[in-house]
N, C-alpha and C positions, 0 to 999 in steps of 0.2 A: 367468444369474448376477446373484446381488445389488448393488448399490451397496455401494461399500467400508465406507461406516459404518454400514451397516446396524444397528438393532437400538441404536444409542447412542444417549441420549436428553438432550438438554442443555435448562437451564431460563434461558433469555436475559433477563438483566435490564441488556441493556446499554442503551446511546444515543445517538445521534448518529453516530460515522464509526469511531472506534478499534474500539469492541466489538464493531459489528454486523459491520465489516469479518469479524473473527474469525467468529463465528457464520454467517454467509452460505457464508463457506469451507465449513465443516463442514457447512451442510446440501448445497452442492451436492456434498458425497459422502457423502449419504443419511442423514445426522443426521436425527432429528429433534428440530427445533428449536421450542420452545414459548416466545415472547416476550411478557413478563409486562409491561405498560403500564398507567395510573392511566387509568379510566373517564374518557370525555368529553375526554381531552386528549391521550394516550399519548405516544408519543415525540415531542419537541420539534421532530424536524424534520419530521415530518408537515405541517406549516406553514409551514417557511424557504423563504424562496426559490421560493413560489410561480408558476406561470406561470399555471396557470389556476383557477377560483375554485373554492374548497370540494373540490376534490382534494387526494387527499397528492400529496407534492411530490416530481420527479425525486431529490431531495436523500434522501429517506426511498425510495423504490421501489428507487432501487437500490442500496441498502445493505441490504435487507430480503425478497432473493426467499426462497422455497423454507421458509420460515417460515409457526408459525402465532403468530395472535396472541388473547392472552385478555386479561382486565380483572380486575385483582385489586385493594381498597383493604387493601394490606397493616398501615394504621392501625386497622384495625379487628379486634375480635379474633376475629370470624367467618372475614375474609378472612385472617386471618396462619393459621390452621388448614388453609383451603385452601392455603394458601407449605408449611406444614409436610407435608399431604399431597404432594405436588410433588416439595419435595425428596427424601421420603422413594421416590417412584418414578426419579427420573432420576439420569441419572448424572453430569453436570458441571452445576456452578451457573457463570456466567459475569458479571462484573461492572464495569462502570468508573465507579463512583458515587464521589465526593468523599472523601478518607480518612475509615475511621472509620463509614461511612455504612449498614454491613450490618450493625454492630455495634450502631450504636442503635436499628436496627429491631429487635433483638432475637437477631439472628443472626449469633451470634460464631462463631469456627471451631468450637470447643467444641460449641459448640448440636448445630449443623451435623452432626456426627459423631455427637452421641446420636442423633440420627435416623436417619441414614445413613452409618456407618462407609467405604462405600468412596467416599461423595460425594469428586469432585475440585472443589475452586474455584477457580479462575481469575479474575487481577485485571489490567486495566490500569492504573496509576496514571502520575502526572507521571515521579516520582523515586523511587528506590529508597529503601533506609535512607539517612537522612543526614539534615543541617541542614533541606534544603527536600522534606522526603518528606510535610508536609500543606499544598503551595502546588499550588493546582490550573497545569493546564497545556493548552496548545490545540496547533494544528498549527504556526502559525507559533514559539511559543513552545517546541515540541521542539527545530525545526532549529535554533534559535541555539543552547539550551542542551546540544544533542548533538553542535554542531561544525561544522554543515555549513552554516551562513548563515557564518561568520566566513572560511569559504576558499573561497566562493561568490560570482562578479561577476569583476567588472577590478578591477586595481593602485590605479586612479585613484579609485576610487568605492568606496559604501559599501557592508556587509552586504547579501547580495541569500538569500531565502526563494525553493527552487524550485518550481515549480506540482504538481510528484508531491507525492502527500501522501504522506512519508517518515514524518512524526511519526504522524499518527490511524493510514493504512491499513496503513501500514510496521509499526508496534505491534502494530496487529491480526490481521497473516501471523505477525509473531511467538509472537503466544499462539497462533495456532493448534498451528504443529511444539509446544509446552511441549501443549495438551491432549492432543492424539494419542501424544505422548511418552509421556504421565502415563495414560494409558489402557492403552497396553502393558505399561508395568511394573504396572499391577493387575492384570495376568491373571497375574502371578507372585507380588505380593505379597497382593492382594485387600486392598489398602489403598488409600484415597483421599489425596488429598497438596493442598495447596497450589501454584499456578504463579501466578508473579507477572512481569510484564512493563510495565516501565519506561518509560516512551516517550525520556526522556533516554538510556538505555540501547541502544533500539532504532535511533536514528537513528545511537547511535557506533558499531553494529555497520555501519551502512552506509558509513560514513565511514570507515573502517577504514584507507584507503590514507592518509588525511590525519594518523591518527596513526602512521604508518608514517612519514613525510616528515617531519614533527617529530623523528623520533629521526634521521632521517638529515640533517635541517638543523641540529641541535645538534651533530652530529659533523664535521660537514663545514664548516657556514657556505657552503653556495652548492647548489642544487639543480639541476642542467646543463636539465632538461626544462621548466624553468616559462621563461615568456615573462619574468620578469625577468633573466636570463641572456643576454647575458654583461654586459648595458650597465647594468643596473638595479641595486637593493641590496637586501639580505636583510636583518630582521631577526629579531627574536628569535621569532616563532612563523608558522607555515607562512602565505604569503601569497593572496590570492587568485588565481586561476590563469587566469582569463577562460577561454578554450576548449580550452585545452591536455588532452591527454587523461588524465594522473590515471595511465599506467602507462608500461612500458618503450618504448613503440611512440608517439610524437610526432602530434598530430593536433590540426587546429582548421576552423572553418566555414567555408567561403568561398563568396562570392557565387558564382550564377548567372545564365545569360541571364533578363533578365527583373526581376530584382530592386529595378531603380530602382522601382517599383510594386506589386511581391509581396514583401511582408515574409517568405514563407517561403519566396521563391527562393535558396535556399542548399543547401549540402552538406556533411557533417562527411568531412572527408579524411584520411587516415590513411600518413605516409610509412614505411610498413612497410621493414624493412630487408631482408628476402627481395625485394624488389619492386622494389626501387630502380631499377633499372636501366629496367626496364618504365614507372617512373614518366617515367625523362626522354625515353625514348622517343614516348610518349602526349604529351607536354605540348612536345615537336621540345626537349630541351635534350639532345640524345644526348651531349655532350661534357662533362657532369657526371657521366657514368658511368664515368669514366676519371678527372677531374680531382681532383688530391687536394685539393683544398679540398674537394669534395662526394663523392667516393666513398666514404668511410667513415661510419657512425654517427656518430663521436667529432667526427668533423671539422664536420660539419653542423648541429650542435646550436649553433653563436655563429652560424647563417646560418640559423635558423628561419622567418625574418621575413621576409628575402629569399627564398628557398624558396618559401614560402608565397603571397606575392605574383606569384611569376613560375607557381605552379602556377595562380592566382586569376585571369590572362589568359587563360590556359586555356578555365579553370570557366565564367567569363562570356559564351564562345561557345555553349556549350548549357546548353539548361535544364536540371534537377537530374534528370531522369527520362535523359536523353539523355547524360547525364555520366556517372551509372550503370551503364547500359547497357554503356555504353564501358570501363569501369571492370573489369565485372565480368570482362569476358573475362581479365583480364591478374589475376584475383586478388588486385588492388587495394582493399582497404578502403575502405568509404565507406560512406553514405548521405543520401539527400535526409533535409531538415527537411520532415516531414510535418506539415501543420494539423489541427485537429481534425476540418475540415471535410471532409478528403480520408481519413483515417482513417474517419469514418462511414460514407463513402462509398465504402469497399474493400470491392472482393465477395470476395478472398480471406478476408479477416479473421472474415465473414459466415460464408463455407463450413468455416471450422475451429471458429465459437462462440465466436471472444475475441469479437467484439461481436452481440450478440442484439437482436432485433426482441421485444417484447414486446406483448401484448394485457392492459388493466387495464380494469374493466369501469367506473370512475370516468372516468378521463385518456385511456380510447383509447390507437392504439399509440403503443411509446417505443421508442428505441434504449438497451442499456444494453451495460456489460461482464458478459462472459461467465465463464464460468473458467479464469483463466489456466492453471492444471494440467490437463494432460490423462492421464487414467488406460484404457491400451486394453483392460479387461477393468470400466470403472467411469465411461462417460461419461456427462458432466453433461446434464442437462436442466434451465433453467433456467425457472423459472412464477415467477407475479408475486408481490407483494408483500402481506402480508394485510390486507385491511381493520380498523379497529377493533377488537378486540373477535370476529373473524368465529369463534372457534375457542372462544369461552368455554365454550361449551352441548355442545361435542363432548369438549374436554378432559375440563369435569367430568364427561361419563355415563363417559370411563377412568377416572375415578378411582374410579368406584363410586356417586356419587352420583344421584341419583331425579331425573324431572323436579319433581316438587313443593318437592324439597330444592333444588337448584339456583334455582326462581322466590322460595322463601324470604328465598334470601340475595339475590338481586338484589334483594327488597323491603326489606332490611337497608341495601342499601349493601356489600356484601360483595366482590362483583363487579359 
């Protein structure tokens, strides 16, 4: 059996983390993906963040497997012939260039359609329609503007940005479900459409529980689940929650054996109310199981703190691996704070493909993420990331073009 996207052909003019994120998706389910980059320089992050010299860089390789890459100067009127050939074979254009920016190269939706009526294009941009819909945008600058830096951190301290890229790679899963969407409905309508994907937009869809608690703190004035409760004060819009869990079910980190030294000797615990009983058990407070100050949900939520603390004597006798363990048999909620170093370093993770071992024939091997979808009639195989330029001379003989035709326009500047 084929790969699930077999046979679609996307023309990647993205860059950096947002777009590629998108396009990477869709090649590791058999897109073919043809990523269009300015000769001698291409994507910008082929260079950031360098580790070793004159190699692209972990920054670009794994934003960019399963891709080919070509060299187009679409300033040129040679090379915009070739964009037009292009568009005119594939079936989604992909973009997150600066508002405005497809349009002064020449290629307005309009264009776009007289060549290729079922072209679908694809945008990520900052912000939707609005005020600030032509103010560029980055990752840290989504989280605050989508909500989730402002209810991010402790009570005491400031706006905290979290290290998952919610904004670039979070935007970028999103336009993926909008192309595959927008792909299905052409096989009904055999029309191409526009999907545009916000990053403001994207990070509020993640945030979603926080504008939930906003309607339920303007009705209430007091949220029983956040750690400012019952001693602290509320004001007018949802406050930061430090480690509280964000749903019905109460949970925060607490240290383990070890941690005066391993900053990631910890474990997020979870006082599940099905469990309770098992919790006081495991942690010797059998007599909270019975006690109406702690027996009930209701009752427990002004003694979060206490709770917490007397479970955290506990946690401190074993390490996070060993807490688990124990944990799990009783159907306990938890987990260790895993490092990146110990994630790398998991042969499970290995064995299912979220993290892949890769071979670049510049950098040598690399560890990268894998796909996190898994399809059991459509799995991924991840290959590296394209050199420069490595696909120009294969592309153009699909499109028709001669080898003489093709060294022409390389003597043009064209590609």
């Amino acid at each position: 059996m084929g790969k699930a996207l077999d046979g679609v052909r996307i023309l990647d003019f993205t860059h950096v983390q947002s777009g590629p994120t998108c396009t990477q998706l869709l090649a590791w389910f058999g897109a073919d993906v043809i990523k269009v980059e300015r000769a001698g320089a291409g994507d910008i992050t082929r260079e950031q963040l360098r580790d070793i010299p004159d190699a692209d860089s972990l920054y670009f390789t794994m934003l960019n497997h399963n891709k080919r890459s070509v060299t187009i100067d679409t300033k040129n009127p040679e090379g915009k012939l070739v964009l037009e050939a292009l568009i005119q074979k594939c079936d989604v254009l992909v973009e997150n260039f600066a508002p405005g920016a497809l349009d002064r190269m020449g290629f307005t939706w309009e264009r776009i359609q007289e060549l290729n009526p079922k072209m679908i294009v694809a945008s990520v941009k900052g912000f939707g329609p609005g005020p600030y819909e032509d103010c560029k945008v980055y990752e840290n600058v989504a989280q605050c503007v989508g909500g989730a830096a402002s209810t991010t951190g402790f009570d005491e301290g400031p706006p905290v940005v979290t290290g998952a890229q919610i904004g670039d790679s979070g935007t970028g899963l999103h336009l993926a479900l909008g192309i595959v969407t927008a792909l299905y409905q052409r096989t009904m309508t055999g029309r191409g459409q526009k999907v545009l994907a916000a990053m403001q937009d994207g990070v509020l869809n993640l945030c979603r529980v926080k504008l939930r608690d906003q309607q339920r703190l303007e009705r209430t004035g007091v949220m029983k689940e956040y750690p400012q409760y019952p001693n602290g004060t509320f004001g007018e819009a949802v406050p930061r929650a430090g480690n509280a869990s964000g749903g019905g079910q109460p949970g925060w980190i607490l240290k383990c054996k070890g941690w005066e030294h391993d900053p990631n000797a910890y474990i997020y615990f979870i006082t599940q109310a099905p469990v309770w009983v098992k919790i006081c058990n495991v942690i010797g407070r059998e007599e909270w199981a019975t006690d109406p100050e702690y027996a009930t949900a209701a009752a427990r939520l002004p003694r979060l703190k206490d709770i917490f603390a007397e479970i955290e004597r506990w946690t401190t006798t074993k390490t996070k691996f060993e807490a688990m363990e124990i944990l799990n048999k009783y159907d306990i909620p938890c987990g260790p704070i895993l490092s990146m170093k110990e994630i790398a370093e998991d042969d499970s993770l290995r064995k299912t493909g979220t993290i892949v071992e890769v071979d670049h024939p510049v950098r040598g091997k690399y560890l990268t993420v894998g796909n996190p979808i898994k399809l059991s009639d459509s799995p991924t195989e991840v290959t590296r990331s394209p050199l420069l330029g490595e696909h120009t001379d294969e592309v153009m003989a699909e499109l028709g073009y001669s080898r003489e035709q093709i060294e022409a326009l390389r003597t043009v500047g064209a590609i």
